[in-house]
C-alpha positions as a Python dict, from the first residue, in 0.01 Angstrom:
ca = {
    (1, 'X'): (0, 0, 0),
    (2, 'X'): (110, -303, 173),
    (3, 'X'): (-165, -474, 439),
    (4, 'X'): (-123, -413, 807),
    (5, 'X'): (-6, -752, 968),
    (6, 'X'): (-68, -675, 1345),
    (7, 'X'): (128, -839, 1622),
    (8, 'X'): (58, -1017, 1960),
    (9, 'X'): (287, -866, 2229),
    (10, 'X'): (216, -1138, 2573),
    (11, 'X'): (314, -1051, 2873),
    (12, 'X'): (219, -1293, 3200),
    (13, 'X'): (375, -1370, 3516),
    (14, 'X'): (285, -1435, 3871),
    (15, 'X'): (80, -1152, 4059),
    (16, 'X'): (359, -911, 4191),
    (17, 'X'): (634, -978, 3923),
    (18, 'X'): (535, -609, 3797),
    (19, 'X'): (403, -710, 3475),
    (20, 'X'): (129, -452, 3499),
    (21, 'X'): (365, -174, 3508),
    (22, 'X'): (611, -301, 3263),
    (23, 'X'): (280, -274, 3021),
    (24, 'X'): (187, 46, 3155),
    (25, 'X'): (501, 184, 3066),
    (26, 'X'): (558, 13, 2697),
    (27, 'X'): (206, 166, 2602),
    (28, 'X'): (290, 511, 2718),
    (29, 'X'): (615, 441, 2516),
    (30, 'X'): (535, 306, 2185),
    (31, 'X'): (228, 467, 1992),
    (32, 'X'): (200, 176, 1747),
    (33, 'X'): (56, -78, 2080),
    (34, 'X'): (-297, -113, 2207),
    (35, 'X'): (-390, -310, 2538),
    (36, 'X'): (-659, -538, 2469),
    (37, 'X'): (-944, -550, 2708),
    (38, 'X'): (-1032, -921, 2857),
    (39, 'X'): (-1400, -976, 2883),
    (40, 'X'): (-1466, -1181, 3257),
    (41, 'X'): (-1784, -1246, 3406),
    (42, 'X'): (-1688, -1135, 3772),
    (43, 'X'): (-1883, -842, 3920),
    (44, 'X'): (-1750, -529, 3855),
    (45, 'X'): (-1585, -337, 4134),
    (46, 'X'): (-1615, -3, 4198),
    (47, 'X'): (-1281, 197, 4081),
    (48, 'X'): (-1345, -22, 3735),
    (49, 'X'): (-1500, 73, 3427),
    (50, 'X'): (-1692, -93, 3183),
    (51, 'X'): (-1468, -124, 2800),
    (52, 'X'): (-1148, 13, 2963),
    (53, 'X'): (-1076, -217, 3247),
    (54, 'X'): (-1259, -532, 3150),
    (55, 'X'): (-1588, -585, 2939),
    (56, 'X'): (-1809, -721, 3233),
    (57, 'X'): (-2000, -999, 3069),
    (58, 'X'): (-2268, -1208, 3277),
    (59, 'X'): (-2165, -1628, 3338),
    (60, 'X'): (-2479, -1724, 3127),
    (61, 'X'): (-2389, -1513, 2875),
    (62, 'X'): (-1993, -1542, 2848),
    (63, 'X'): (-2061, -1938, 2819),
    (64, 'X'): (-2320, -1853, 2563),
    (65, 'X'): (-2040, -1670, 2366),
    (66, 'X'): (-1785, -1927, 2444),
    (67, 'X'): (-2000, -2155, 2219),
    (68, 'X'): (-2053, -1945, 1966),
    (69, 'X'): (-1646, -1918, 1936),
    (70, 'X'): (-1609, -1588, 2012),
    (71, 'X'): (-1293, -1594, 2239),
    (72, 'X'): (-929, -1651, 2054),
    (73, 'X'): (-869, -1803, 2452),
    (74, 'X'): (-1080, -1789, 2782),
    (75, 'X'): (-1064, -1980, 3141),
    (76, 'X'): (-1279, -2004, 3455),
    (77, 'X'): (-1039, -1952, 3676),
    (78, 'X'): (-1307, -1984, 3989),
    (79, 'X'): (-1630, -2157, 3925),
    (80, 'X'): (-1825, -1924, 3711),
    (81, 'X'): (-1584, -1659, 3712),
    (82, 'X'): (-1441, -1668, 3362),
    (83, 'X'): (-1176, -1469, 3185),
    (84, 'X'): (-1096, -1429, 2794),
    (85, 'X'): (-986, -1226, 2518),
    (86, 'X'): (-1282, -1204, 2264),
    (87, 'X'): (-1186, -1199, 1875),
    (88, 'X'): (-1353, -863, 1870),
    (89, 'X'): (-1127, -672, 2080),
    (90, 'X'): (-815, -801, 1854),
    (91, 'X'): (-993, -711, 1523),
    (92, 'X'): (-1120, -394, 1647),
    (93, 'X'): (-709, -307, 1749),
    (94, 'X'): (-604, -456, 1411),
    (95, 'X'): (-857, -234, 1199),
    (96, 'X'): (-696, 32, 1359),
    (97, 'X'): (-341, -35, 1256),
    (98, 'X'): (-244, -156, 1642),
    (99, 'X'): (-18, -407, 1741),
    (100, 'X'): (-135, -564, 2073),
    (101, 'X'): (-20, -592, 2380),
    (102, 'X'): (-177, -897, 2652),
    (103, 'X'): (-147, -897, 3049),
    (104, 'X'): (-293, -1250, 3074),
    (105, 'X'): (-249, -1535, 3273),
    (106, 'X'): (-2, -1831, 3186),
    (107, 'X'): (-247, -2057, 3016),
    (108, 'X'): (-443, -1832, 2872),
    (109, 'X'): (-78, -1682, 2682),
    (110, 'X'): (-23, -2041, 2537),
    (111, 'X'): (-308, -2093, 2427),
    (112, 'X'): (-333, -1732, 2244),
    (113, 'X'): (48, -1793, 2089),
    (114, 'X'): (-59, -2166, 1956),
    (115, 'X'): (-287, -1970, 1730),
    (116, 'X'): (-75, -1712, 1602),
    (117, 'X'): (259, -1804, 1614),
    (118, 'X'): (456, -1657, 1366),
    (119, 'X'): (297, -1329, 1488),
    (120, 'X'): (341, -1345, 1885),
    (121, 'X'): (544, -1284, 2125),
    (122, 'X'): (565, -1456, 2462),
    (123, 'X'): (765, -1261, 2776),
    (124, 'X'): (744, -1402, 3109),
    (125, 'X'): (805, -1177, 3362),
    (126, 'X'): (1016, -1341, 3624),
    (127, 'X'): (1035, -1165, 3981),
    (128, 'X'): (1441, -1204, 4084),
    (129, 'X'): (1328, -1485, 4409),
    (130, 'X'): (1039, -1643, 4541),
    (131, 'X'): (1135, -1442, 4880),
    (132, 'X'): (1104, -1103, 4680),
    (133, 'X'): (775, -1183, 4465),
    (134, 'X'): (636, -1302, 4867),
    (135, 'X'): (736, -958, 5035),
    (136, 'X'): (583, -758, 4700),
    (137, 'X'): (246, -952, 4754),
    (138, 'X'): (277, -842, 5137),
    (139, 'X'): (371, -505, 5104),
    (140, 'X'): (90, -447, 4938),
    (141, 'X'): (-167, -509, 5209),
    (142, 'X'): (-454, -514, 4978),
    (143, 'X'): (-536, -904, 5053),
    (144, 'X'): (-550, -1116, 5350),
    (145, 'X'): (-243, -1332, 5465),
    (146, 'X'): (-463, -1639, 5314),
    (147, 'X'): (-517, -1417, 4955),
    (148, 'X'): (-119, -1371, 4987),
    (149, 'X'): (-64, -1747, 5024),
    (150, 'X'): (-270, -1821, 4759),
    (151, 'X'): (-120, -1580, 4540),
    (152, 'X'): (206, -1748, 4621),
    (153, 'X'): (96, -2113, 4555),
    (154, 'X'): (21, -2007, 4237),
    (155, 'X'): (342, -1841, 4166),
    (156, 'X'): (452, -2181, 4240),
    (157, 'X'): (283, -2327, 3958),
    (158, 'X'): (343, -2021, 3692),
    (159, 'X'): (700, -2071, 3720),
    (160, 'X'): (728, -2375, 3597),
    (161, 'X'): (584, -2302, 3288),
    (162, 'X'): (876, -1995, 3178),
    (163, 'X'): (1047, -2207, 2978),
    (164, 'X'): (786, -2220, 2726),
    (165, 'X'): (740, -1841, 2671),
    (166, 'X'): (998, -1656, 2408),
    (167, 'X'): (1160, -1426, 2659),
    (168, 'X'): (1215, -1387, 3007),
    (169, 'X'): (1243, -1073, 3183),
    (170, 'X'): (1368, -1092, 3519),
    (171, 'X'): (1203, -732, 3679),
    (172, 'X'): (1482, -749, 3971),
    (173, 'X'): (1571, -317, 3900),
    (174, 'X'): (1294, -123, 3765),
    (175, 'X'): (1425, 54, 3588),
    (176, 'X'): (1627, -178, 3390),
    (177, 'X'): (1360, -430, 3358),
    (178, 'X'): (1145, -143, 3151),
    (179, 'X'): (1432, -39, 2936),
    (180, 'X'): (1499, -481, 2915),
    (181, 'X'): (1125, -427, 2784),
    (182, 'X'): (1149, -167, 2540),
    (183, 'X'): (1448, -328, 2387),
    (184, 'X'): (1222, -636, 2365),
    (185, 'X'): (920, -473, 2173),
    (186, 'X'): (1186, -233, 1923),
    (187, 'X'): (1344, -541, 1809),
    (188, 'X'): (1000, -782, 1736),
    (189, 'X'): (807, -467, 1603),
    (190, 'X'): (1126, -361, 1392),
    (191, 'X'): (1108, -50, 1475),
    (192, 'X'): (1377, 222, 1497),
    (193, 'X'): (1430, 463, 1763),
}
């Protein structure tokens, strides 16, 4: 019998491109993916759960495993607040015949695809304008109108970088932007449908 050889499925973009939900839907779609689970060191909040929304990992701690090298990638994103995928989670979803599917942040998908290249894809999930990804981040009223601006400084800076990332999926129409998606995944994975 011939050796599972897992893939990396990345998908980043700015917060309120949708990229959540277009991974929401391609794992309710496609038996053969697994999401892996980041590790951070932020607090855990209270609708969150501990190995299916993050592993929480103390700062002392996740900078004791950063020098051990146990993270394929990782960041601190605020001071002490880290973020990373830990080469655990992709073994664990490998031994169990998985291919794997990232919502990441930009730099933390580069540096994940430099080390497996031949087995990744990259998809950047473009909102259709910077007017439309600002009224998304609104509309949600879950952050102050200084959270919001932040948010959309940094969607400043993450678009620059889409020309580095395999595929970009412009999630203007829902619906089209998941079936865009599972079009994306049948044809890396090979798989037919």
């Amino acid at each position: 019998m011939e050796e599972f050889e897992g893939k990396l499925i990345i998908f980043t973009a700015p917060s309120g491109a949708g990229k959540t939900t277009i991974v929401h839907h391609l794992l309710d779609s496609f038996p053969q993916l697994a999401f892996s689970i980041s590790a951070t060191s932020r607090s855990r909040r209270p609708t969150e759960s501990e190995g299916h929304d993050y592993y929480f990992i103390p700062p002392t701690r996740f900078k004791d495993l950063i020098d051990q090298g146990a993270f394929l990638e990782w960041e601190e994103v605020y001071e002490n607040q880290f973020y990373g995928t830990l080469k655990s989670e992709v073994e664990r979803l490998w031994a169990e015949g998985k291919h794997i599917v990232f919502d990441i942040d930009v730099k933390g998908a580069m540096n994940l695809k430099s080390q497996f290249p031949g087995r990744t894809l990259s998809v950047f999930v473009k909102p259709p304008s910077r007017n439309t990804l600002a009224k998304r981040l609104r509309n949600r009223r879950t952050e102050s109108p200084e959270q919001v601006q932040a948010r959309i400084q940094k969607a400043e800076e993450e678009l620059r970088f889409e020309n580095q990332f395999d595929v970009v999926l412009v999630n203007d129409v829902l619906s089209r932007a998941l079936q865009e998606a599972e079009a994306i995944v049948t044809e890396f994975l090979g798989i037919q449908r």
